[in-house]
Each structure stands twice: as structure tokens, then as C-alpha cells.
GUGUMAR-339029 format. One record per residue (C-alpha): x, y, z. Coordinates in steps of 0.2 Angstrom, whole numbers, padded with zeros to 4 digits, always signed. Layout:
<nodes>
XYZ ...
</nodes>
This chain:
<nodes>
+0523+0547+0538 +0538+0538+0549 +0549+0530+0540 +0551+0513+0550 +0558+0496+0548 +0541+0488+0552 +0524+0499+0551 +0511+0491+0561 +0493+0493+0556 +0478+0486+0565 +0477+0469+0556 +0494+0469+0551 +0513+0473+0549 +0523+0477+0534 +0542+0476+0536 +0548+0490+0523 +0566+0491+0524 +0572+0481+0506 +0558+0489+0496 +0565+0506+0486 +0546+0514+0490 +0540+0512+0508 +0527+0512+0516 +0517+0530+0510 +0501+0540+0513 +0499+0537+0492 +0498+0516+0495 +0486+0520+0509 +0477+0531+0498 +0473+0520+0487 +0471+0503+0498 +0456+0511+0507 +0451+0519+0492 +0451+0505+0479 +0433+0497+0476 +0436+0475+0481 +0417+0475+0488 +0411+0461+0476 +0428+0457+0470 +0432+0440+0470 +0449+0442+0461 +0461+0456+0460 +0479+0461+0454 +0490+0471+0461 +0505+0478+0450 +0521+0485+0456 +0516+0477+0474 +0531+0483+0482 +0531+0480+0501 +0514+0472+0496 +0505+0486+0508 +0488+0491+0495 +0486+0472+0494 +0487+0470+0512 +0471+0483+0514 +0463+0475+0503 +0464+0457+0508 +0457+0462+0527 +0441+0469+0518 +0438+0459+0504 +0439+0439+0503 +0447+0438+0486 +0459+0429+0480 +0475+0444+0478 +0489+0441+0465 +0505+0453+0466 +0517+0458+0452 +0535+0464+0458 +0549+0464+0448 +0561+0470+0460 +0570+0453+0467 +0574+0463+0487 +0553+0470+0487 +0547+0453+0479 +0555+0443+0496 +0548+0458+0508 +0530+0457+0501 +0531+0438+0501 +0537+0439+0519 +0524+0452+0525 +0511+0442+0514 +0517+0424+0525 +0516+0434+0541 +0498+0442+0537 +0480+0435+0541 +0476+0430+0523 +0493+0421+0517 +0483+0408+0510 +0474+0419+0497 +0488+0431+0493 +0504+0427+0480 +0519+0437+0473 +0525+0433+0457 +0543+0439+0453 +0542+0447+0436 +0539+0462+0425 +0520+0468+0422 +0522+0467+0402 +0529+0449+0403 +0515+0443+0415 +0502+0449+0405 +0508+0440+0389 +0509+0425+0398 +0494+0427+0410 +0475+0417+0403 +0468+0423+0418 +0457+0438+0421 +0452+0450+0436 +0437+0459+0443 +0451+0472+0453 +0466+0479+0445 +0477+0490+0458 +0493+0499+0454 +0500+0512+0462 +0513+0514+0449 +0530+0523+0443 +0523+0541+0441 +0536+0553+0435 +0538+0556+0418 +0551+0569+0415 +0558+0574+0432 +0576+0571+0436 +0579+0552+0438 +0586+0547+0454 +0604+0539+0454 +0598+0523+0462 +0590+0512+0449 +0578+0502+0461 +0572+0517+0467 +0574+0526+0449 +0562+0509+0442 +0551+0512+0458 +0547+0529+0456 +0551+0533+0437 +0541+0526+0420 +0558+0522+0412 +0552+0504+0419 +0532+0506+0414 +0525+0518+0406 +0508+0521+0407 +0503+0516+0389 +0510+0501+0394 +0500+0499+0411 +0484+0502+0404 +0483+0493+0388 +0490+0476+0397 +0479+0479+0413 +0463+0481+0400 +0468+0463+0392 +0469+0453+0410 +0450+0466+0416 +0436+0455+0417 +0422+0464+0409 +0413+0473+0421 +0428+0476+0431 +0439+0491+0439 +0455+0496+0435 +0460+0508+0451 +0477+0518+0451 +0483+0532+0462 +0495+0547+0449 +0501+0565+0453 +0486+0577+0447 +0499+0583+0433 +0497+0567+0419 +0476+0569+0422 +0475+0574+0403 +0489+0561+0398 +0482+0547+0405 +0464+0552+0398 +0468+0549+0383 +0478+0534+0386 +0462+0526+0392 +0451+0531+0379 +0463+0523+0366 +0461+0509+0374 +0442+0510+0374 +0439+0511+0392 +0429+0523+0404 +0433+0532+0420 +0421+0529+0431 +0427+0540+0447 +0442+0553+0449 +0445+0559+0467 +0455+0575+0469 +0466+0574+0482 +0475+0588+0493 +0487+0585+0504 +0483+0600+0515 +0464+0609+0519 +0462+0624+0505 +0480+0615+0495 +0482+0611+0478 +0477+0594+0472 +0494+0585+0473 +0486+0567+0469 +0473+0558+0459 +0461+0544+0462 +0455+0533+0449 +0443+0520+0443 +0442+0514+0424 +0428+0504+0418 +0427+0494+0402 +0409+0499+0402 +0404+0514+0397 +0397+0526+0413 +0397+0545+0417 +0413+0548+0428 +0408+0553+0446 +0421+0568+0453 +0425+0571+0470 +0437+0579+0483 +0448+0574+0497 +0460+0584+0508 +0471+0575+0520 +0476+0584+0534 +0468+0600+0541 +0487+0606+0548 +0502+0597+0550 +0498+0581+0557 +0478+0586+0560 +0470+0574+0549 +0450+0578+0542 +0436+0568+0545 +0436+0560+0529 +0453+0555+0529 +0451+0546+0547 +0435+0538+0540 +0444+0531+0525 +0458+0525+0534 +0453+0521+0553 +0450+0500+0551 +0471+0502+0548 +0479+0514+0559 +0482+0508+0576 +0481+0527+0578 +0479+0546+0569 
</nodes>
């Protein structure tokens, strides 16, 4: 996906040049993917440019909280929120996850985070993109158990993580006595390895539906379920 200053979607525009992560196929992933049907609230951590809140405000009519701590991506996802459609039912709040959540008497129906997801890969020599991308800045113990205290009870906690920490983060959310309800296998390329992983906790206890996605057929020849998932955004595939 181009890296550009602006990336312009059907209903929207994000302006990515502050925020350490840009705009990515992972954040569309799981903007399209994340289930805001009968949400009436939701929270998005580590908003970023504030791109999966975005999607989910043009097809849900929820009010949409963000957490950012970084102080260059909170002003970029407050501009693109200001400039967007919905402005008047989405907010950023400046501040850490851990922070918020002690502080936070409210709870959500949707919790969305596509978080920092490498665990014991080199660190990057920036920190904004080192505390973007690494969970030196939040660790998934520490996502999950605060995400469950702000979860209404019959609602969805849905994250997009590399396939590797599957086992890692199973167990984190059965400490914490919750449920996945659905993982979705995703490759990158028709016939590929699964790269990526889909997911939606439950506080309720539920059999977990499995299922596969591929992304692109060749380079830049995107499958049917891809364009399906995604075609209310893209001005084009």
C-alpha cells in the first residue's frame, strides 16, 4: 500500500504524515473486519492516524472514543477525525491505555486495537515508531486484562496480531476469563502462509468460529473476499 501524505477513501481522508504507523492493509483489515453492527459505543486503542475508527464510524452510528498516547498521531487523528463525516461522535484522548482505563467509569460494547505486535524482534532506533510497533509500550497482558474491565458484558474485543503470538495471547484471554468467539487466518498471498490473525473475544462463553482469508491472488490482484470486505472504502482496487 502507497505510502502517501493523504490517503483518500470513499467517505474519507486520512492525512498520515506525523503518525510513526501509516496508513496499512493491517488497519483496513481489521476496520472492515471488526463487528460495530449493534454497537452503540466503541473504543479504539492505539488509534494512531485514527484510520480503523474512521471505518467504523461510516457503518456503525456509535459513539467512537480513541486512545493515542503519542502527542504528533493524537493532533493527526484529531485532524482527520474534525475533517471526517462523523466529527461529532468521534474523540481522541491524549493518554496511555493503562492510565485511561484506571481512570475510565465508562464501559464499551466494541473494543478495537490494532496494537504493538512484536515481542522479541529487534527494536527499531526510533522510539515513536519503537512504541508504535514494539510491546515495550503495551504488552498484551496489559491490553487485554484493562480492555476486559472497560467490556460491557455481552461485548467484543477485536484485535488484528502476527499468526506467531496465537498460542500466547490464548492463554492471556483465558486468564482473564474470556472467550474467543472468531479467529480469521489471514494470508497475504493465494496458497501463502498465514502472516496475520483476526480476532473477536467474548466475555460470554461461545464455541470460536475459524476461518480463512487471503488477500491478493498476485501481486496487486486482490480476491473476491478481500474486495468484498473492503470495496465501501477504496475509491479503487
Amino acid at each position: 500500500m502507497a505510502r502517501e501524505k493523504v490517503f483518500r477513501f470513499k467517505q474519507f481522508s486520512v492525512r498520515n504524515d506525523k503518525s510513526a504507523m501509516k496508513v496499512g492493509t493491517d488497519g483496513v483489515l481489521l476496520g472492515a473486519w471488526a463487528d460495530v453492527k449493534a454497537a452503540n459505543s466503541v473504543l479504539d486503542i492505539g488509534t494512531g492516524t485514527g484510520l480503523v475508527a474512521l471505518m467504523m464510524a461510516q457503518r456503525c452510528n456509535a459513539n467512537i472514543d480513541a486512545i493515542e498516547i503519542d502527542a504528533d498521531a493524537f493532533a493527526e487523528a484529531t485532524l482527520n477525525f474534525n475533517e471526517s463525516p462523523w466529527a461529532e461522535r468521534m474523540k481522541v484522548i491524549h493518554d496511555d491505555f493503562i492510565t485511561f482505563s484506571k481512570d475510565c467509569d465508562l464501559r464499551y460494547d466494541v473494543i478495537v486495537s490494532n496494537p504493538p505486535y512484536f515481542i522479541d524482534s529487534l527494536v527499531c532506533q526510533e522510539e515513536k515508531r519503537k512504541n508504535a510497533r514494539h510491546t515495550s509500550s503495551l504488552s498484551y497482558e496489559n491490553l487485554i486484562e484493562c480492555a476486559v474491565k472497560l467490556l460491557n458484558d455481552n461485548g467484543f474485543i477485536c484485535l488484528i496480531t502476527p499468526s506467531d503470538v496465537e498460542n500466547h495471547l490464548d492463554n492471556i484471554i483465558m486468564m482473564n476469563n474470556c472467550y474467543v468467539a472468531n479467529k480469521t487466518y489471514i494470508r497475504p498471498l493465494l496458497g501463502g502462509e498465514v502472516k496475520r490473525l483476526l480476532w473477536k473475544i467474548s466475555k460470554q462463553e461461545c464455541a470460536c468460529v475459524v476461518e480463512y482469508m487471503e488477500i491478493e491472488k498476485s501481486r496487486h490482484e486482490y480476491t473476491d473476499e478481500y474486495i468484498a470486505l473492503t470495496r465501501e472504502y477504496y475509491l479503487k482496487m
